[in-house]
N, C-alpha and C positions, 0 to 999 in steps of 0.2 A: 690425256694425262700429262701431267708436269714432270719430266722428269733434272735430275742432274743441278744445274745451276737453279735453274728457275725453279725447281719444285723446294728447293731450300731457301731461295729469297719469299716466295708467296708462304710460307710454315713461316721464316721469321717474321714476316708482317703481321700474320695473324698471331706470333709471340707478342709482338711488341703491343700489338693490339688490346690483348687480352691482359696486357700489364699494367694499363691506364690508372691513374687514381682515380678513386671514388667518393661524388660527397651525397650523404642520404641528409635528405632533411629529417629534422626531429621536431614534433610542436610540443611545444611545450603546455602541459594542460592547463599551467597555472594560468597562462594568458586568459582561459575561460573560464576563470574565477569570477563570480556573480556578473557572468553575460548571459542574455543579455539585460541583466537587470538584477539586482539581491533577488527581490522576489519571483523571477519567473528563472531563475539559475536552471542551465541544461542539466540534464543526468550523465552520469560519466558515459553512459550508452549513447546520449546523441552527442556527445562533444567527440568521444572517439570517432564517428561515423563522420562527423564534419572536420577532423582533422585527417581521416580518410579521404573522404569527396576534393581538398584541398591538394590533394599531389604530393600529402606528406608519406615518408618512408615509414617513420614511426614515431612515437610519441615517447616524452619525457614525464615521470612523476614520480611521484613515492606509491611507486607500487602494489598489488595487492592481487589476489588471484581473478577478483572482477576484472581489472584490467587486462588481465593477461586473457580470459575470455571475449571479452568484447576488441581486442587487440584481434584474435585469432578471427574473429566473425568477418572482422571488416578488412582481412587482408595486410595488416600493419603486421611484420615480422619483425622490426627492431623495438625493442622494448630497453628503455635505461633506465636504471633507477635512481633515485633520489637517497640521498642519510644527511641528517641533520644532528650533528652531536658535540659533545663539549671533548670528550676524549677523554673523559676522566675512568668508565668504566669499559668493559667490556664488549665487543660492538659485534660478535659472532651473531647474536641473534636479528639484530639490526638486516646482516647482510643478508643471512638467511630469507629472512622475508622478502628481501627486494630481488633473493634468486626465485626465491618460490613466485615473485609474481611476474614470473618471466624476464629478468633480467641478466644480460650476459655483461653490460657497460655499467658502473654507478658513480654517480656523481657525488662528490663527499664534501659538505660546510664540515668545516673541523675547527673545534678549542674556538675561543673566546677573540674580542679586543687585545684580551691581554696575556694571552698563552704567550710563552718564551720559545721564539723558534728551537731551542735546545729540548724543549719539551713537546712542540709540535710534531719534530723530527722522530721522539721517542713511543708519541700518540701512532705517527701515521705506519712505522715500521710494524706497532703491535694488530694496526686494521689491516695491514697487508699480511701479515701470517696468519691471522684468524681468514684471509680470502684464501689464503693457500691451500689451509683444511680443510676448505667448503667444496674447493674446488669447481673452475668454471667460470668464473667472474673476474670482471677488470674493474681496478677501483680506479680512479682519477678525482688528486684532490682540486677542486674550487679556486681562484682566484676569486675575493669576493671582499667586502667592508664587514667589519664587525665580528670577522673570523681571525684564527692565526697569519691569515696572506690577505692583510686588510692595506698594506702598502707595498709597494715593489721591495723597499730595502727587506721586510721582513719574508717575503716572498722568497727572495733569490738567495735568504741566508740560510732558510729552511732547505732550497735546494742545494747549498752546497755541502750543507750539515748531510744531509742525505745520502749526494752521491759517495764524501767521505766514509759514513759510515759501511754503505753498503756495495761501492763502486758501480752506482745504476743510476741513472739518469731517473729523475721522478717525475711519474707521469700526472701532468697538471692538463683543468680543464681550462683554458683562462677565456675570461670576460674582465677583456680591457677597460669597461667602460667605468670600471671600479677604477682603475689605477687613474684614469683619465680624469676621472672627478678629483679626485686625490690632491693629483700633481697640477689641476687649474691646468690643460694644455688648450693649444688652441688647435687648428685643424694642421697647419702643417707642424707641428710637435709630434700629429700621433705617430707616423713612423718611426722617425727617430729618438723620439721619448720612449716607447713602449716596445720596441723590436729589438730589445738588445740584447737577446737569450735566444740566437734560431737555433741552436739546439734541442731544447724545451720546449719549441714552441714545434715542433719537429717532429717530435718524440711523442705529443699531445694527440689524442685519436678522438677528442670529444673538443667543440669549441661553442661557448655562446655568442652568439652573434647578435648584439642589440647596441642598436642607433643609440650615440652621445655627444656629449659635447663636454667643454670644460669646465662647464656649469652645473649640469644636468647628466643623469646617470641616464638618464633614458627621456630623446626627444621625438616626436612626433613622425613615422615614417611618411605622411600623407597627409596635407590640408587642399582642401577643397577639389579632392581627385588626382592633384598632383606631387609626386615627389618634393618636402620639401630640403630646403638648401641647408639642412644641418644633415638630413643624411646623404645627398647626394654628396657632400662632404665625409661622412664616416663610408658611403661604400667604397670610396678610393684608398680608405684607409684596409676596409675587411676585402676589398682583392688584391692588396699588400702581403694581408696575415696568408689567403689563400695563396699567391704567388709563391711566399717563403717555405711554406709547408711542403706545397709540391716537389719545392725544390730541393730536399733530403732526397737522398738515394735511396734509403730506407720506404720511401714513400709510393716508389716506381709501383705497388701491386694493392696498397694499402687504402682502407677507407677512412674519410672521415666527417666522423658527426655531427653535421652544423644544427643549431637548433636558434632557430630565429627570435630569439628569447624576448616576448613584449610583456611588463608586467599590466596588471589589470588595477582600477582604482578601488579602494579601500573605506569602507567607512570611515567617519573623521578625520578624510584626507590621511589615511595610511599608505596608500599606494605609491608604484612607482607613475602609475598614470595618475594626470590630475582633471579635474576640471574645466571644461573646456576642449580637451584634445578628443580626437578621435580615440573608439573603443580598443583596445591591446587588440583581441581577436584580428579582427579586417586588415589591421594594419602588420600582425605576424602574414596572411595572408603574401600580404605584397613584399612582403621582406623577404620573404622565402623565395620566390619568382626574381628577384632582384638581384638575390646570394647564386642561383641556379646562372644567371645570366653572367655574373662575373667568372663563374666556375668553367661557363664555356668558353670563355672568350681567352681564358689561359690556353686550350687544349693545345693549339700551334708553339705553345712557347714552352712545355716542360719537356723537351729533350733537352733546348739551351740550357734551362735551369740547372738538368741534372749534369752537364759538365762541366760545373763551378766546383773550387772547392769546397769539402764539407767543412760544414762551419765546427768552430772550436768551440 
């Protein structure tokens, strides 16, 4: 038996131990949107099952009580949900459903192109008190095109409309690869172009992680078996975003939800996949194994991290 010195050095070890940050992967189901084909499309039973057999934690979608079934079958415990809305009415019943299909996380498109962060702000406070009376659920709004946080400037004006309003930091899901398109960056912009809120980015307990470039919202994780050089380029960038995160002091015990986000192709060339590339599915595959491998490779370095100052 350990007693005296040593039995409180081996207790703090296993403290510190036990404080680790956590990243669970999330598949996102839309990836297996008409896979492997429009016509032979899986059931949401075999797509769960194969985002199970995958190493994923749990799966992303707009939820429903099948999902939360076939969730529980195959051992997937993290369930997030999806809401897609303009903000104009009421959104209790919205979140409702996405608790009832087993959601504790939801991810939220909010308002239009042309929503007025002054009115974003007024949207996202009224979905946040209707989650209070539900009780149980965490809303995080979207970083996305074509919503109220379709640029950075409108982004970070919504968040400081916010914090004034309500002195809280707003919990954002961000997928950089919108801002990225946005602002034309090239590979080394992405840091410094898009890391310049580590608070928020901090604060954030859900992140989409999907390969881009300055052209392209979403580029091929994989040609011909091998990683190719647009994302061996964006993962230097997402063990950046993973670096900064861990490095909040807030984040010493906390988890967070990467979901290796590949869209799937679209009839009439609707998709974020086109033509020619590899299928979203196989390639979320390897993304996830990819994100998993950057996450390790921090573990030596978040004590330094956490004795930096905290960011303003």
């Amino acid at each position: 038996m350990l007693t005296g010195n040593a039995g409180a050095a081996l207790v703090n070890v296993r403290f510190r131990l036990h404080r680790m940050p956590q990243l669970l992967t999330i598949a996102g189901l839309w990836s297996m949107v008409y896979h492997p084909s429009v016509a032979r499309e899986w059931t949401l039973r075999r797509k769960i099952a194969a985002a199970a057999r995958a190493g994923f934690n749990g799966i992303t979608a707009t939820l429903t009580p099948e999902h939360r079934r076939w969730a529980g079958k195959y051992g997937l415990t993290h369930l997030l949900g999806m809401i897609e809305t303009d903000g104009t009415s009421d959104a209790t019943d919205l979140i409702r459903a996405q608790k009832e299909g087993g959601a504790r996380h939801i991810n939220v498109q909010l308002g239009r192109h042309d929503t007025p962060p002054k009115i974003a702000v007024q949207q996202w406070i009224r979905m946040e008190r209707a989650a209070e009376r539900l009780g149980g659920v965490i809303l995080s709004l979207e970083v996305h095109r074509n919503r109220c946080t379709e640029t950075p400037e409108k982004t970070y004006e919504i968040a400081e409309r916010y914090e004034k309003a309500t002195g809280r930091l707003l919990k954002f899901n961000f997928d950089f690869s919108h801002l990225a398109v946005v602002k034309h960056l090239t590979p080394p912009e992405y840091g410094p172009r898009l890391l310049t809120h580590p608070a928020l980015i901090q604060h954030a307990e859900q992140i989409h992680f999907r390969p881009f470039n300055g052209h392209h919202c979403q580029v091929p994780v994989t040609h011909r078996g091998r990683l190719t050089p647009e994302t061996l380029s964006y993962l230097e960038f997402a063990k950046a975003v993973m670096s900064l995160w861990r490095g909040g002091a807030q984040n010493a015990a906390r988890t967070l939800f990467a979901c290796p986000e590949m869209g799937p192709m679209r009839p009439a060339g609707a998709g974020y996949n086109i033509t020619g590339l590899p299928p979203a599915w196989p390639d979320a595959i390897v993304l996830r194994g990819e994100l998993e491998r950057s996450w390790r490779s921090l573990d030596g370095s978040t004590r330094e991290l956490r004795q930096r100052p905290p960011a303003k």
